[in-house]
C-alpha positions in Angstrom: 68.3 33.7 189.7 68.2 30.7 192.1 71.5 30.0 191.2 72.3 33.9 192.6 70.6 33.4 195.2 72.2 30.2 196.7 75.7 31.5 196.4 74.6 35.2 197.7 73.1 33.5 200.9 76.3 31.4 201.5 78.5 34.3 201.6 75.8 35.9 203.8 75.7 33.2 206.0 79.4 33.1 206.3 80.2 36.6 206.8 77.0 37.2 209.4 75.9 33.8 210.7 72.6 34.2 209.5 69.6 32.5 206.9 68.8 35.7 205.7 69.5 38.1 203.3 69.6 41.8 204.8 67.4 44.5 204.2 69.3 46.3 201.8 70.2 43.1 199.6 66.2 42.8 199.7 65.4 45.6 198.3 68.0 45.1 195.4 66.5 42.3 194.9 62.7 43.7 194.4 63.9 46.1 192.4 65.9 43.9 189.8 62.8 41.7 189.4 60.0 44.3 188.5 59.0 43.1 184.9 60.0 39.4 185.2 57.9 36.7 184.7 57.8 33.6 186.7 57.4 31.4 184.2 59.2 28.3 185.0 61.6 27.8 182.2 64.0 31.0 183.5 64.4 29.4 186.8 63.9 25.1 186.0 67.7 23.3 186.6 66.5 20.3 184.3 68.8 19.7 181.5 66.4 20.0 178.4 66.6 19.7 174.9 63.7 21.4 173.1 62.9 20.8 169.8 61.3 23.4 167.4 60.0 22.4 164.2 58.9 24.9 161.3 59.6 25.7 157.5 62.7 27.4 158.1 63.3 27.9 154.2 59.8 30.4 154.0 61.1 31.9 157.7 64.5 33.0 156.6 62.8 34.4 153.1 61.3 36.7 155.6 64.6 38.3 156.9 64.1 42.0 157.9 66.5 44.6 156.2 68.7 46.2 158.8 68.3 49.9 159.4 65.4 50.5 157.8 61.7 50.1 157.3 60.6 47.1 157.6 57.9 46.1 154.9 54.4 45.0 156.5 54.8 41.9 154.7 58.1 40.8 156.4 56.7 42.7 159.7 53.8 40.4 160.1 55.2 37.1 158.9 55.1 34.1 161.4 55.6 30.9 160.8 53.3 27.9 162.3 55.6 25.7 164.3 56.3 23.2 167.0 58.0 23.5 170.3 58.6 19.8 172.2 60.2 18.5 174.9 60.5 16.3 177.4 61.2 17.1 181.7 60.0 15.6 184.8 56.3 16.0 184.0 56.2 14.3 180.6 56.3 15.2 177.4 54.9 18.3 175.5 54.6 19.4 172.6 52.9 23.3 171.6 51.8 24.9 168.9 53.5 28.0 168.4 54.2 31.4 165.4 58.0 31.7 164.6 58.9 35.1 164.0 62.2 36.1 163.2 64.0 39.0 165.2 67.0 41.2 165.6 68.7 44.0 163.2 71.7 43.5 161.7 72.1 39.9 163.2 69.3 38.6 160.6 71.6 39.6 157.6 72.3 36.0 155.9 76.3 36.7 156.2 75.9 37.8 160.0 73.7 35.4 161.4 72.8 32.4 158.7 70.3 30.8 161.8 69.1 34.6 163.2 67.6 34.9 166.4 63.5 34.5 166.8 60.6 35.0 169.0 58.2 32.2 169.8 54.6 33.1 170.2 51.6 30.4 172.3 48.4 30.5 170.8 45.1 29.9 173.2 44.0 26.6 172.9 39.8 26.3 172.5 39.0 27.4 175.9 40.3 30.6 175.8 43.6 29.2 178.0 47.1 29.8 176.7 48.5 26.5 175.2 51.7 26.9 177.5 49.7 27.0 180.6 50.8 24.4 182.8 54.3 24.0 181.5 57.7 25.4 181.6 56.0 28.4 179.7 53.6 28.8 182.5 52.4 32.5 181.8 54.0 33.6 179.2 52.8 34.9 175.3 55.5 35.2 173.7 59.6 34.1 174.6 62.8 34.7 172.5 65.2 32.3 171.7 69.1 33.4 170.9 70.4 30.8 168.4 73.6 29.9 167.6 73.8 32.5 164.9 75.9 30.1 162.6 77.0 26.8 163.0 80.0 26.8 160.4 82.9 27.5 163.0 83.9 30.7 163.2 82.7 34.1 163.0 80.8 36.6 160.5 82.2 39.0 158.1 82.4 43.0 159.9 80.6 42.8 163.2 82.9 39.1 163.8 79.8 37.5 165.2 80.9 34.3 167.1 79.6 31.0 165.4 79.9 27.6 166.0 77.7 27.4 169.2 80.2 29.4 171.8 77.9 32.7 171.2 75.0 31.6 173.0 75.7 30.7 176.6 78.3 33.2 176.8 75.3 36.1 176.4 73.2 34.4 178.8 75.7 34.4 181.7 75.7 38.2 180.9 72.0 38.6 181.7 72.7 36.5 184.7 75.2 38.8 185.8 73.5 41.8 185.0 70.6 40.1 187.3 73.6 39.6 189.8 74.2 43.3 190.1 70.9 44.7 190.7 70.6 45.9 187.3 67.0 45.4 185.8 66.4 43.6 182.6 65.6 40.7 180.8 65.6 37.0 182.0 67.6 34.2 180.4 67.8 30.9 180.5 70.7 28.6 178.8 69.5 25.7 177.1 69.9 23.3 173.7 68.0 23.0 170.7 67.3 20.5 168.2 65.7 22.1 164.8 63.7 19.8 162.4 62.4 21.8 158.9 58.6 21.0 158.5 59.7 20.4 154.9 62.2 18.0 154.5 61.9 16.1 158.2 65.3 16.5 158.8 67.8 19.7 160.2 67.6 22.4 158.1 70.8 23.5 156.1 72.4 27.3 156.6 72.6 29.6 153.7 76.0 30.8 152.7 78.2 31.6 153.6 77.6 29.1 156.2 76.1 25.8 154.5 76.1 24.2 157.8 73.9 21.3 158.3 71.9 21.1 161.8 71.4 18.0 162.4 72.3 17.8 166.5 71.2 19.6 169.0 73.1 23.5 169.3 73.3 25.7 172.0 70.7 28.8 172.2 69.3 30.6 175.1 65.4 31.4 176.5 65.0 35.1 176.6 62.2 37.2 178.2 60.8 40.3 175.6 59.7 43.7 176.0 56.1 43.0 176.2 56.4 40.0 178.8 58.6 42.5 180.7 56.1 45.4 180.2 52.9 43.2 181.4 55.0 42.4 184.4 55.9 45.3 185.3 51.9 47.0 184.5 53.8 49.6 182.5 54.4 50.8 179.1 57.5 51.2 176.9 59.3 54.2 175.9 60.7 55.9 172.8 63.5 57.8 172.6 62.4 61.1 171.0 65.4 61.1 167.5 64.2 57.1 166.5 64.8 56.5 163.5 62.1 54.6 163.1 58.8 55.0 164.6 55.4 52.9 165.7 52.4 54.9 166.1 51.3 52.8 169.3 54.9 54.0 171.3 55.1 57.5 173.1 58.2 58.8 171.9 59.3 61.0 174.1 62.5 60.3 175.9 65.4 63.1 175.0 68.0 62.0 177.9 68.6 60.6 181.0 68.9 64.0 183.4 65.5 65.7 181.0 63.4 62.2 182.4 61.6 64.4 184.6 60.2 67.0 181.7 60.7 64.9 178.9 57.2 62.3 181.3 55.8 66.1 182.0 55.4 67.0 178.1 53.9 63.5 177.5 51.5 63.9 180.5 53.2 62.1 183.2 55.1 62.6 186.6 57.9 60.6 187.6 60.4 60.7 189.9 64.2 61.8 189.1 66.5 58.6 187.2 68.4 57.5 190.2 72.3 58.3 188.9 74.1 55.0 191.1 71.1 52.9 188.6 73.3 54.7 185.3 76.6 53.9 186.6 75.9 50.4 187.2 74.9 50.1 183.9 78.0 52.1 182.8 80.1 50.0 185.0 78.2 46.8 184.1 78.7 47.3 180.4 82.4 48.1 180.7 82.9 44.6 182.5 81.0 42.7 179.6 83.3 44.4 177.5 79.9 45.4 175.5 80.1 48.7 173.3 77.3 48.0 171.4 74.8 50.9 172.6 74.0 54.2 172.9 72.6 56.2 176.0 72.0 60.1 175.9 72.3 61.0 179.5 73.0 65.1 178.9 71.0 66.4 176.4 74.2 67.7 174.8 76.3 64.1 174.4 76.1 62.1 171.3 73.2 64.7 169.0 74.0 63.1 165.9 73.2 59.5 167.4 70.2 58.3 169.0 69.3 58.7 172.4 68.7 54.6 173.0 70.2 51.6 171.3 70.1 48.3 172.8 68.7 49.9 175.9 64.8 49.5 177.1 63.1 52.6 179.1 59.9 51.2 180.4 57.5 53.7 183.0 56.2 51.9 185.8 54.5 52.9 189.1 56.0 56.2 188.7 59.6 55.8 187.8 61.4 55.3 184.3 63.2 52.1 184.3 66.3 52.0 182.1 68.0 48.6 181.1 70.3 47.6 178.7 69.7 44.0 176.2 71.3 42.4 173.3 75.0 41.3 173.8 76.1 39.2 170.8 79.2 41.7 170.6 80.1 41.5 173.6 83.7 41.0 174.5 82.6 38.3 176.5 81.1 36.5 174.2 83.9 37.2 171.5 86.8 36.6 173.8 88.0 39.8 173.1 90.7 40.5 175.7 91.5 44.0 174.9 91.9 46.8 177.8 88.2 48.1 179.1 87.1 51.3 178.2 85.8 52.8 181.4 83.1 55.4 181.4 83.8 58.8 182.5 82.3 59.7 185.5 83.6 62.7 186.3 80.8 65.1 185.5 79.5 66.1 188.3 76.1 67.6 187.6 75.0 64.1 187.5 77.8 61.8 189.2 78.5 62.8 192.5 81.8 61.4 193.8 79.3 59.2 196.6 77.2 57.5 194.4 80.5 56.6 192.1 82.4 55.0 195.3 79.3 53.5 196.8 78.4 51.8 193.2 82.4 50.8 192.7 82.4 49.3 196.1 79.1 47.6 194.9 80.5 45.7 192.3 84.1 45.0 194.5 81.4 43.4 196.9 79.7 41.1 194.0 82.9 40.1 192.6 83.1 36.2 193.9 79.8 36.0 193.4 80.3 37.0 189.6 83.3 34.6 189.2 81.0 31.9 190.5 78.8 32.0 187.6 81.9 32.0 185.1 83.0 28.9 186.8 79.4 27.2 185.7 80.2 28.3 182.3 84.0 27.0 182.0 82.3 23.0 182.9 81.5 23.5 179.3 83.6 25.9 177.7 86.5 26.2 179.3 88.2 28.9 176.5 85.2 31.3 177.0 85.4 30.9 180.5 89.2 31.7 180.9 89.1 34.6 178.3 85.8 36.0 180.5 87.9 35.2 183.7 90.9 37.2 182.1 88.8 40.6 181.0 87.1 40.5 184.8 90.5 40.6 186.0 91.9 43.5 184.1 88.2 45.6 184.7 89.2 45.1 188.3 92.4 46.2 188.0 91.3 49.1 185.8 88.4 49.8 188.4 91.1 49.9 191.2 93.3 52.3 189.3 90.7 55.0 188.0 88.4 54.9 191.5 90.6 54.7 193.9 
């Protein structure tokens, strides 16, 4: 976000002369950050290797079976572990649960090192063991791994290994931040892993076999219930999961139904503002990401569910609706085929204004959007130049279909 920020008030200053950003960028700006935490780990520009330290052999026993149930057993598993590192104030080094997370990314042949969530315990006097650090705040925090550190990619879904995945994703969030689309926070950063067992890395299962034994590159991500406590909301269900938790109001049917589908759960919120949907529609085009679902008209996709990879949380009156999760992004996969852009045309919901206003939006943004590829390509230069290539041709695309 500082990062943003910096090159935002440059071009500011350079187009107007002035130290400050203007109304209308403020208020972006408010609005993108309801939920986030200020924990300093999302924002530090220390170059940190953290080391995490657990029985990785008894963890990845405890891999959740995609699309489905998920026994109590494998639902409640942590394992104790270590987080240390070192940055300007010293070293530290925190107890913390490892919990595995994800769906089909913590099947052995997708992702042989899955993604997990790291949670503090309180320490004897009731305080938060990351109080005072870089975790200033904070309960629990995802990590994205490198998925698989055999080079390469998985079998069906072609999830990238080899440590390119993980910085890639995290520039995403970044830009999602960029355009005023709410969401999670992430923070690119490098991981050593040491099994409690053996002292040394641990070794990936097949079909990987991969050895970890330096440091890999991973990102810091914010969760649902950081965001949630943030924001002093609660999370919401689409109504068709497949899946539910007694706890979660499940309720959402579609985006344009907001209003009566709060009203039948005992709530009043105001209408889902349509330029926040196209950004998102236009945001996930330009990631080249495909990998989610969002009933808008009560009639689109019935056979589907209404939310995949997407996060509706109620808050002071309004339903906020983000997308998450981008390992299969294009992005991320160098995949330089055409984008698919949404259709927009309906005009129950997109008026032609809010579509040109939102298009000029992301015309506006796009320097700013380069600017954080070119941090990317000063250590991968192929990911950067394949991400440079699919913003191009989105443009172009962009230029062609909204004219």
């Amino acid at each position: 976000m500082e990062k943003y920020l910096r090159t935002y008030i440059t071009l500011m200053a350079l187009a107007a002369c002035s130290f400050f950003l203007a109304p209308a960028a403020l208020a972006d700006k408010a609005t993108v950050e309801i939920g986030h935490t200020k924990a300093p780990v999302f924002t530090t520009k220390e170059k940190i290797v953290f080391t995490l330290k657990t029985d990785y052999g008894n963890l990845w026993k405890h891999r959740a079976p995609p699309n489905a149930e998920v026994p109590e057993d494998i639902k409640e598993f942590e394992a104790p572990g270590q987080l240390s590192w070192t940055d300007s104030k010293g070293k530290h080094d925190l107890p913390v649960q490892v919990h595995l997370r994800g769906n089909t990314s913590q099947v052995e042949s997708q992702c042989p090192f899955p993604k997990m969530t790291l949670s503090f315990e309180k320490d004897r006097e009731g305080d938060r063991v990351s109080k005072g650090t870089l975790f200033e705040g904070l309960k629990t925090v995802g990590i994205g791994t490198h998925c698989g550190g055999k080079p390469g990619s998985s079998v069906r879904f072609h999830r990238v290994w080899g440590g390119l995945s993980p910085h890639r994703e995290a520039l995403i969030y970044k830009v999602q931040e960029l355009l005023s689309i709410p969401g999670f926070q992430a923070a690119p950063a490098n991981f050593s892993y040491i099994d409690s067992k053996t002292g040394k890395g641990p070794v990936e299962p097949q079909p990987s076999g991969f050895v970890v034994d330096r440091p890999m590159p991973g990102f810091f991500l914010e969760d649902i219930k950081t965001f949630v406590k943030n924001a002093d909301g609660k999370e919401i269900r689409a109504a068709d999961a497949r899946f539910k938790d007694p706890d979660k109001p499940y309720i959402f049917t579609s985006i344009v139904n907001a209003q009566r589908d709060a009203r039948a759960a005992g709530s009043t919120i105001e209408p889902i503002d349509p330029k926040d949907i196209i950004r998102i529609l236009l945001f996930q085009a330009l990631a080249r990401n495909y990998d989610w679902e969002l009933r808008i008209f009560p009639d689109d996709i019935p056979d589907s569910q209404g939310l995949w990879n997407f996060k509706v949380v109620e808050a002071d009156g309004n339903w906020i609706v983000f997308p998450y999760d981008y390992d299969l992004a294009g992005w991320v996969k160098s995949d330089n085929s055409p984008p698919e852009l949404p259709d927009l045309a309906d005009r129950r919901f997109f008026k032609p204004g809010d579509v040109s206003q939102v298009v000029a939006e992301f015309k506006e943004k796009r320097p700013a959007i380069e600017a954080l590829v070119d941090d990317l390509a000063k250590e991968d230069k192929s990911g950067a130049l394949s991400i440079r290539g699919q913003i191009s041709s989105f443009y172009t695309a962009l230029d062609r279909k909204f004219r």
